[in-house]
C-alpha positions as CSV (number, residue, x, y, z in Angstrom):
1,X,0.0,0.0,0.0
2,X,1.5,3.1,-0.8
3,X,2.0,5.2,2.5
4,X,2.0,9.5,2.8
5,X,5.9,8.9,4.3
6,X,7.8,6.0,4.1
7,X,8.5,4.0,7.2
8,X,12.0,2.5,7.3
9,X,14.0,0.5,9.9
10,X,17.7,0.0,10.6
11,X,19.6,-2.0,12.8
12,X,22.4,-0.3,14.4
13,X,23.9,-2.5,16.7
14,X,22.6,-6.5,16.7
15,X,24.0,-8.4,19.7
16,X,25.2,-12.4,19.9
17,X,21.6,-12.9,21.5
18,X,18.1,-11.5,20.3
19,X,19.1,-7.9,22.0
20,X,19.4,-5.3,18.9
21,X,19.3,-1.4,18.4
22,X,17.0,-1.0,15.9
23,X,16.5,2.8,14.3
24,X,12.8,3.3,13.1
25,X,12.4,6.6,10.5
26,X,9.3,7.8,9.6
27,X,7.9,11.5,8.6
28,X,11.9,12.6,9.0
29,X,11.6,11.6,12.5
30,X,14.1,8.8,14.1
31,X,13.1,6.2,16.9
32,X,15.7,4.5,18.4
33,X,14.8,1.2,20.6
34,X,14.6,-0.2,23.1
35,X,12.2,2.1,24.0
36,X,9.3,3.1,26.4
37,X,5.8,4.7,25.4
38,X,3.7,6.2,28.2
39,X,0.1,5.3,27.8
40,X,-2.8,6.9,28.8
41,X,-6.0,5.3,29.9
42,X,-9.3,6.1,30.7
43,X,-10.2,3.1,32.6
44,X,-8.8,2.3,36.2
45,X,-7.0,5.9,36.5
46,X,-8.6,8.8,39.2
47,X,-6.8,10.8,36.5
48,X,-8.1,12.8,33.7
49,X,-7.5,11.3,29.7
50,X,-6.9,15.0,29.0
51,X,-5.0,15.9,31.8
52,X,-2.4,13.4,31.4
53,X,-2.0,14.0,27.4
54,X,-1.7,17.3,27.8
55,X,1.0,17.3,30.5
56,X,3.0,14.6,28.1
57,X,2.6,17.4,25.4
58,X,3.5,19.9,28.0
59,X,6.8,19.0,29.0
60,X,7.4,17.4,25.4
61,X,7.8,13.7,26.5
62,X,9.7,12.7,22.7
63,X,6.5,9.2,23.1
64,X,3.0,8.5,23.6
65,X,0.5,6.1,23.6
66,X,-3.6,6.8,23.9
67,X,-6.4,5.2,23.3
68,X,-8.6,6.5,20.1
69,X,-11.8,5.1,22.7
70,X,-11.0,8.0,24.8
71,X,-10.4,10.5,22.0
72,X,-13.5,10.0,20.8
73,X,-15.5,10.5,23.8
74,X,-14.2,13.9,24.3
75,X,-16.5,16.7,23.3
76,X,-16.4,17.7,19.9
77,X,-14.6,21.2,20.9
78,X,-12.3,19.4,23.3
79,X,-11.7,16.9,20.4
80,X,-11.0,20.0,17.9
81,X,-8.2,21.5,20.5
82,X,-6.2,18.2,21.1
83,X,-6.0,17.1,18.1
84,X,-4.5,20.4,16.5
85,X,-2.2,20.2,19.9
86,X,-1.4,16.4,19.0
87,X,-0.9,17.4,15.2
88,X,1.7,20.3,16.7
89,X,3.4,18.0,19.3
90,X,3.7,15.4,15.9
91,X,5.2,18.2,13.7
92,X,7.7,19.2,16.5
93,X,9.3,15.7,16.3
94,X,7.1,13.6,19.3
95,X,6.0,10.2,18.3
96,X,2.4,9.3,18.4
97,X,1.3,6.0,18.8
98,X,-2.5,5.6,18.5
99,X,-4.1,2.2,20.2
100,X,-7.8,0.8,19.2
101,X,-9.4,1.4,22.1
102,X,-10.3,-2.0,22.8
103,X,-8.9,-2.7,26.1
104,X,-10.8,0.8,27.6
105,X,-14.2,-0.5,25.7
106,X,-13.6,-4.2,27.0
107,X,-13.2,-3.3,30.5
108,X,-16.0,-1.0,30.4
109,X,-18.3,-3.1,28.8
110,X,-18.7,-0.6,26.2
111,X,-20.0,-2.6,23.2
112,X,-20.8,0.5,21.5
113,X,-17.1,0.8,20.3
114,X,-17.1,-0.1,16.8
115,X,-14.3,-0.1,13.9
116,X,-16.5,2.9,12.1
117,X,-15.2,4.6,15.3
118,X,-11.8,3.5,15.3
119,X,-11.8,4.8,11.6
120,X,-13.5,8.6,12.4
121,X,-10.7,9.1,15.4
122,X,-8.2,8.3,12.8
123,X,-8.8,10.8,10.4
124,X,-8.6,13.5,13.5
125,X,-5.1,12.6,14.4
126,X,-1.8,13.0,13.2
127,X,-0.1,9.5,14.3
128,X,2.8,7.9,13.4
129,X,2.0,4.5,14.5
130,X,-0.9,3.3,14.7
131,X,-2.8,-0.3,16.0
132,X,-5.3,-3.1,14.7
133,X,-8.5,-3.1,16.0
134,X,-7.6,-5.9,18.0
135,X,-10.0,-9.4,18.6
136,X,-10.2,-10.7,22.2
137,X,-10.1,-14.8,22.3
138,X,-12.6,-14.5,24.8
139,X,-15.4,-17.0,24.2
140,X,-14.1,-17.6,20.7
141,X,-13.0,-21.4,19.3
142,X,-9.7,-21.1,18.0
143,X,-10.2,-21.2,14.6
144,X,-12.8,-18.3,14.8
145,X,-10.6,-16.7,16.7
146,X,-8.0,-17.1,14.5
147,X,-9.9,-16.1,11.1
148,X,-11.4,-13.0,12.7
149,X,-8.2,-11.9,14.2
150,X,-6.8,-11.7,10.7
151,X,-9.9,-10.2,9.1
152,X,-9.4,-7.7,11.5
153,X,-5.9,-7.3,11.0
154,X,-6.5,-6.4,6.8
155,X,-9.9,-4.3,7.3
156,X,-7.7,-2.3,10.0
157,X,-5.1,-1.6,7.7
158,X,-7.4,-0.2,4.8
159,X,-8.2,2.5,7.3
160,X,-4.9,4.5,6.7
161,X,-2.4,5.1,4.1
162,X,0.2,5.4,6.3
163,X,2.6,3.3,6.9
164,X,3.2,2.6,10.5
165,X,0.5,-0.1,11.0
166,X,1.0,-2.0,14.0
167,X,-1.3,-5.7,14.4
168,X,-2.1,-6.9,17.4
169,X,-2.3,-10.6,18.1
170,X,-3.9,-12.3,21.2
171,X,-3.5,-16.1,22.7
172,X,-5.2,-17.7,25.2
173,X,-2.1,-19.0,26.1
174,X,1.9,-18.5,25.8
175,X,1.7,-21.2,23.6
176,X,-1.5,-20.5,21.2
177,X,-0.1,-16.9,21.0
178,X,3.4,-18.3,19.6
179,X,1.2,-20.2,17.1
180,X,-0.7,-17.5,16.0
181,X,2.3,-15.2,15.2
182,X,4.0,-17.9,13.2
183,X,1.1,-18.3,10.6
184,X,0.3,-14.8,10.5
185,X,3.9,-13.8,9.6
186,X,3.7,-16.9,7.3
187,X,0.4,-15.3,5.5
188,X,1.0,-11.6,5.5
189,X,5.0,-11.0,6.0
190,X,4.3,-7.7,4.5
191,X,2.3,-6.8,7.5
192,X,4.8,-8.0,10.1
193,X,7.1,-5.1,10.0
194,X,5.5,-3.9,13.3
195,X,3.6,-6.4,15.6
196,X,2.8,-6.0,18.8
197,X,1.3,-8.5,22.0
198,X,0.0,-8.0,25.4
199,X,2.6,-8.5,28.2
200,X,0.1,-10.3,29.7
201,X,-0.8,-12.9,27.1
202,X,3.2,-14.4,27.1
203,X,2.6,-15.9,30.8
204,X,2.1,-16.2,34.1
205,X,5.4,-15.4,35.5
206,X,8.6,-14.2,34.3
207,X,10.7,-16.9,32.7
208,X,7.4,-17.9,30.8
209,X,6.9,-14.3,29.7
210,X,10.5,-14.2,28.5
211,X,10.6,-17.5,26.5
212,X,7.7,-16.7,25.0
213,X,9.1,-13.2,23.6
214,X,12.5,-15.0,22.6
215,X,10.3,-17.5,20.6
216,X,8.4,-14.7,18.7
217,X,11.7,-12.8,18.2
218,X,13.2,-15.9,16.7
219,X,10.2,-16.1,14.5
220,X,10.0,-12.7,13.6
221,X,13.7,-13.2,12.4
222,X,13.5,-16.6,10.6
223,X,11.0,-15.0,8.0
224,X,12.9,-11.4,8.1
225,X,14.0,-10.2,4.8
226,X,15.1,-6.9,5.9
227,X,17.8,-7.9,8.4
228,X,16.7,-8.8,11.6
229,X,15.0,-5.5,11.4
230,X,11.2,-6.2,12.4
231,X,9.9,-4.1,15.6
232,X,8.2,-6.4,18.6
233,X,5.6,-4.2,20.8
234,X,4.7,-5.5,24.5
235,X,1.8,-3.8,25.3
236,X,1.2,-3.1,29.3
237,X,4.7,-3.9,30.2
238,X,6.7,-1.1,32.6
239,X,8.5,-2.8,34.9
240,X,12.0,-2.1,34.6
241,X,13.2,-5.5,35.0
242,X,11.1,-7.0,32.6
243,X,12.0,-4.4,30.4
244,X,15.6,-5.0,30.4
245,X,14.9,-9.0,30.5
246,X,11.8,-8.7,27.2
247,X,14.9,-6.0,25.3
248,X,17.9,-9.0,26.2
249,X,14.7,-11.4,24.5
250,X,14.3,-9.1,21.4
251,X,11.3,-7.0,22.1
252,X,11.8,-3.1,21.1
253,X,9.1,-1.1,22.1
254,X,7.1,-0.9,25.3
255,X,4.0,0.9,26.9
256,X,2.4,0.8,30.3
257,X,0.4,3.2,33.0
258,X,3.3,2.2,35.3
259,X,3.8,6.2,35.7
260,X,0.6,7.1,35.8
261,X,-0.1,4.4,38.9
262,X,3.2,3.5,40.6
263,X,6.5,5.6,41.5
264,X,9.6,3.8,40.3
265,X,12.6,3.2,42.3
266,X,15.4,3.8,40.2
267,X,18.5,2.2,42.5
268,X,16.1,-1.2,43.0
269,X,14.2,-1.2,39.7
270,X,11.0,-2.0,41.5
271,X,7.3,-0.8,41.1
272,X,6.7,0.9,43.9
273,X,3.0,2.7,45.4
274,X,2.6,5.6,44.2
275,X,3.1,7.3,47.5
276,X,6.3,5.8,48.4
277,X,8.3,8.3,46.5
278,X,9.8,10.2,49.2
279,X,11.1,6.3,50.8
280,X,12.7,6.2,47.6
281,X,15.0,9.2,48.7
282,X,15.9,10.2,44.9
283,X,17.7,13.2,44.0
284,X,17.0,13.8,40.2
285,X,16.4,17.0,38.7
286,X,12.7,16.3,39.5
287,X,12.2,15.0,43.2
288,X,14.7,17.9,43.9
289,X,12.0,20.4,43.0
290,X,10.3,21.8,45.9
291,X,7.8,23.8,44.2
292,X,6.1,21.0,42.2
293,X,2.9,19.1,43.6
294,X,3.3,15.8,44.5
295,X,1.6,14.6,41.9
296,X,2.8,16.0,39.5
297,X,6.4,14.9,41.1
298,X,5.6,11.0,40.7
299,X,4.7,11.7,37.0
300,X,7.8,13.5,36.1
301,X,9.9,11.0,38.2
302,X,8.5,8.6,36.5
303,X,9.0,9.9,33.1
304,X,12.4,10.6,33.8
305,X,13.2,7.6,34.7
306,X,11.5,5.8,31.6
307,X,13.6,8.1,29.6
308,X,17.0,7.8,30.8
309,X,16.1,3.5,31.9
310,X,15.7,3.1,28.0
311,X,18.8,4.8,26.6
312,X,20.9,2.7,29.2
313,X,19.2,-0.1,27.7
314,X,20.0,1.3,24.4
315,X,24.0,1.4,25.7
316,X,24.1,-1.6,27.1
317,X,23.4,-3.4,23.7
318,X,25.6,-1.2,21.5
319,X,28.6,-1.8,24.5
320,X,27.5,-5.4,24.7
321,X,26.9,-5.4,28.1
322,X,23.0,-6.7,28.3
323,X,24.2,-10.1,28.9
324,X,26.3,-9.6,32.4
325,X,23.7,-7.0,33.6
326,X,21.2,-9.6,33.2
327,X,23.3,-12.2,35.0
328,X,24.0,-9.9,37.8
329,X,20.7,-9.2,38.7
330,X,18.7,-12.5,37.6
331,X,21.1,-15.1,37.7
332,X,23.2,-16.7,34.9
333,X,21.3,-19.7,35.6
334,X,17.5,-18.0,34.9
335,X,19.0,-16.9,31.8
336,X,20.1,-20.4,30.7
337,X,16.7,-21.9,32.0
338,X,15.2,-19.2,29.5
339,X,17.5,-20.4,26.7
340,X,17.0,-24.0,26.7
341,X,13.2,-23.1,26.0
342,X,13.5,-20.7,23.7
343,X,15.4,-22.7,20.8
């Protein structure tokens, strides 16, 4: 499909395991992974959807990730006002990664959310990347599951004619969502550029979560014709350790409410409560701000954080030094256990 900008990736820096620095152009504007995307949700947050995009826009946060459900409940005005902001924060060089809206309509039990939606809320915004209206394998056989995940998958891209689509598979299980990915990117390679999956769909702990990354990576790569160079999404993953683990696996991108909901401990790399900040005793530029709310304080900490986490990510692939960070904090032997599954 021809696009309004072409999208083109790079690898900079590949590692001897699944790790890579991968360099994403698109509309004249670089993104270099690992990285982190900030989301912004409407359900389970005592924050405004407004509030929270416009601070991102505010202090220029270079990423972020909403929901087009929550875009297109704002009144029509409101609606007129953020998406000019959105379209300036997109010219300036900020990346704008616009998700279905499923997860906000699924947990609302909104079954008024339809793809005609999905397709009015993307002709208001200026995105960069931007999802599949995704299928839930709730009470679906797999086969029907299956067949309308990929129906979904081609009507969604007809919506746009830019490039940066990003599907969305689902999977009961580590194990059915392995399976899925391998015969999509068997039937529509040309739509693999950009996937993406739930965190939460790889598994029920860790190591599960982690081999079953490293077997869609390995996937991803087998049927790569552009050099190793395909972009894997985990949706709802923040936690720093997992982030580093999922990047050492050969995911790229990331999003979460981890900064909306939690205050990050940068020395420990643990999700703390969001009113734990001041235990965490932090001195960057932000925490040593008297004049800020406290609110506002966890946010910026947190985006901080995210921002600096990721380009020492970013480092320790191009210095190859993921591998003995990872051992020094999980174990060489959790790595090995993750390796022997993997391959």
């Amino acid at each position: 499909m021809a696009g309004e900008t072409e999208l083109q990736f790079k690898v900079i820096k590949p590692s001897d395991a699944l790790a890579r620095v991968i360099e994403v152009e698109i509309g004249g504007k670089k993104l270099i992974t690992p990285t982190y995307f900030p989301a912004i949700s409407s359900y389970g947050i005592k924050y405004s959807f407004l509030s929270l995009i416009r601070l991102l826009i505010f202090h220029s946060y270079p990423r972020i990730l909403f929901s087009a459900y929550d875009f297109h409940l704002l009144p029509l005005k409101t609606k007129r006002k953020l998406s000019y902001d959105i379209n300036e924060y997109s010219r300036k060089g900020g990346f704008v990664f616009l998700d279905s809206g499923i997860y906000e309509s699924y947990w609302k039990a909104d079954n008024k959310w339809t793809k005609d939606f999905y397709k009015a809320s993307i002709a208001e915004i200026d995105f960069d990347f931007y999802s599949s209206f995704d299928v839930l394998p709730i009470e679906r056989r797999s086969k029907e599951f299956e067949k309308e995940t990929l129906s979904s998958i081609i009507f969604s891209r007809s919506l746009s004619d830019k490039p940066g689509f990003v599907p969305i598979l689902h999977g009961k299980t580590p194990n059915k969502l392995v399976s899925l990915v391998r015969e999509f990117v068997k039937e529509k390679p040309d739509l693999c550029n950009f996937i993406a999956v739930p965190e939460r769909d790889c598994g029920v702990n860790i190591i599960e979560k982690a081999q079953t990354i490293g077997k869609i990576r390995k996937i991803l790569d087998d049927e790569d014709a552009n050099n190793y160079s395909r972009i894997l999404h985990i949706l709802g993953c923040g936690n720093p350790m997992s982030l580093l683990l999922f990047s050492y696996y050969g995911a790229n991108t990331f999003d979460s409410l981890n900064w909306i909901c939690n205050a990050i401990d940068p020395d420990r790399l643990v999700v703390d409560d969001f009113s734990f900040l001041e235990l965490i005793n932090c001195n960057c530029s932000i925490c040593t701000d008297a004049s800020r709310c406290y609110t506002e304080k966890v946010f910026l900490h947190n985006l901080l954080f995210y921002q600096n986490y990721v380009l020492g990510i970013q480092s320790l692939i191009r210095n190859d030094g993921i591998h003995e960070s990872l051992s020094q904090r999980v174990g060489k032997n959790i790595l090995e256990r993750i390796n022997r599954l993997i391959i």
